[in-house]
N, C-alpha and C positions, 0 to 999 in steps of 0.2 A: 278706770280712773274715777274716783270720787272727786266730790266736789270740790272740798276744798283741795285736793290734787289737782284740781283744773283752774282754780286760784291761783293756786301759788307757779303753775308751768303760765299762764298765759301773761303775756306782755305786747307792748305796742311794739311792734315786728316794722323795722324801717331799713330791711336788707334783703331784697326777694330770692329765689331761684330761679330767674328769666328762664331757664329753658325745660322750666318743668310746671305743664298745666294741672288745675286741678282737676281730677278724676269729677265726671259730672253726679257722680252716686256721693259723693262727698260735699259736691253743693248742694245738693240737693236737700242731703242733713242738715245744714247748714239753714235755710231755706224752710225746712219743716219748724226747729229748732224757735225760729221767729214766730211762723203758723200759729208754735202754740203757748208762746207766750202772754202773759195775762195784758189785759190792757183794763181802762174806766168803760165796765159794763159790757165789756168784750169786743170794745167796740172799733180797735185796731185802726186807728185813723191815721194809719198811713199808707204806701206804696212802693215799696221796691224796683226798684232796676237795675239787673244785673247787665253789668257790662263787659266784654272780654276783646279782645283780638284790636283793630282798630278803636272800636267806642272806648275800649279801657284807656288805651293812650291819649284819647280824646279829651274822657273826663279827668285824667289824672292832670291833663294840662291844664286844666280848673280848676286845680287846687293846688295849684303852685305859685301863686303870685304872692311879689315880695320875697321871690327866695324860696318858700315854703315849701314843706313836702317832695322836695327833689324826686327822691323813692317810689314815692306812689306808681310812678311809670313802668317800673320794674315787677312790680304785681297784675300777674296776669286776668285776675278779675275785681271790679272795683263795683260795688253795691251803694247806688243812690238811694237814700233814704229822702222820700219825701211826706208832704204834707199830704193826709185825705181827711175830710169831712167828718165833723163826730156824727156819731149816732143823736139820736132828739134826745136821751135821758144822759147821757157823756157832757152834751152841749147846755142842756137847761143845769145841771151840776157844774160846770164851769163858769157858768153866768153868774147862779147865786153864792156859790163860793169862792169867785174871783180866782179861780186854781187853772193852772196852764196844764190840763192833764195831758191834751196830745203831748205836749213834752217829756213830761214822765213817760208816758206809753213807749215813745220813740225812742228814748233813755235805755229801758227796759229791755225792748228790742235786741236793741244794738248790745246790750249784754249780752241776751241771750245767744244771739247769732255770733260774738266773737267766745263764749263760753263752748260752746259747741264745736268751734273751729279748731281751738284749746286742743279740747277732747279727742281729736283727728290728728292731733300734728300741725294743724295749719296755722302760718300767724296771721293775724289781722293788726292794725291800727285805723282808731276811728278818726276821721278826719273833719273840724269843723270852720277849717280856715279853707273857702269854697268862695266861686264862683256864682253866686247861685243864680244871676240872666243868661250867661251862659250855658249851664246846665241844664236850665227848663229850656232851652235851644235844641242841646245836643239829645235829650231827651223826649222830647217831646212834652214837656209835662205843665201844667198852667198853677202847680203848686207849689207854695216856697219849698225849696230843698235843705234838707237840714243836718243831715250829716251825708256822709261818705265813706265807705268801710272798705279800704284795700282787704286782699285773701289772696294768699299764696301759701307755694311752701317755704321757710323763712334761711337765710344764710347765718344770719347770728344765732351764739350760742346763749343761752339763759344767761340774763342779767341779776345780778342780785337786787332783790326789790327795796325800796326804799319806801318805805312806807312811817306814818304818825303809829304812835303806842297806842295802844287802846284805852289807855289811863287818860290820853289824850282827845280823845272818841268820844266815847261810854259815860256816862253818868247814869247810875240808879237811886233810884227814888221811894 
């Protein structure tokens, strides 16, 4: 599958296959897939936590409040993204350019790793309506958490995407 075939197949997936886990050679992809995404200076300032079996249902209950994210429960692995540390030349770059790069980085990421999953058959939806004292709880973790990525394999069929024109997008100069 090329790229933009993995574009236009992946969508936010909010309908699991409760009784079908993912294959671990396939998270793993998944897992690489982030590894070697580019980040400010390579400097990957975040941390992953992959969670399955009970933690899954754990964290999923963390991102449900107010209703939210019902679904989430029914994916059997759910991936914490959190905050790490920039590298000294990421951090003194943020400082003089006022730029949130861990964000971008983590943005990135989370492409990557839901492009990848794309490519597998697996759906993902990223999740940013989160718990997050909860979560540095159930995780262990002393870093804000900032998104959350359900992966499964998905019950719904392709939606048609709805997307702005490009006319709408694009400006050249």
């Amino acid at each position: 599958m090329d790229f933009l075939e993995i574009a236009r197949q992946r969508q936010s997936c909010r309908s699991y296959d409760e009784t079908r886990p993912v294959e671990q050679e396939k998270l793993a992809a998944v897992l690489e897939a982030v590894r070697l995404a580019p980040s400010a200076c390579n400097g990957q300032p975040y941390q992953l936590t992959v969670c399955q079996g009970e933690s899954a249902k754990a964290v999923a209950a963390a991102t449900t409040g107010m209703g939210m994210n019902k679904f989430a429960a029914q994916a059997p692995v759910l991936i914490v993204i959190s905050e790490a540390p920039y590298v000294k030349s990421a951090a003194l770059g943020a400082k003089l350019k006022h730029n949130d790069y861990r964000s971008m980085d983590i943005g990135i990421a989370a492409a990557y790793l839901t492009a990848e999953a794309a490519s597998l058959r697996l759906g993902t939806c990223i999740l940013g309506w989160l718990d997050d004292e909860k979560l540095r709880k159930l995780c262990g973790l002393s870093s804000p958490v900032r998104l959350v990525v359900t992966l499964g394999y998905p019950k719904d069929t392709l939606r048609p995407k709805k997307r702005k024109e490009l006319t709408e997008l694009v400006s050249y100069l």
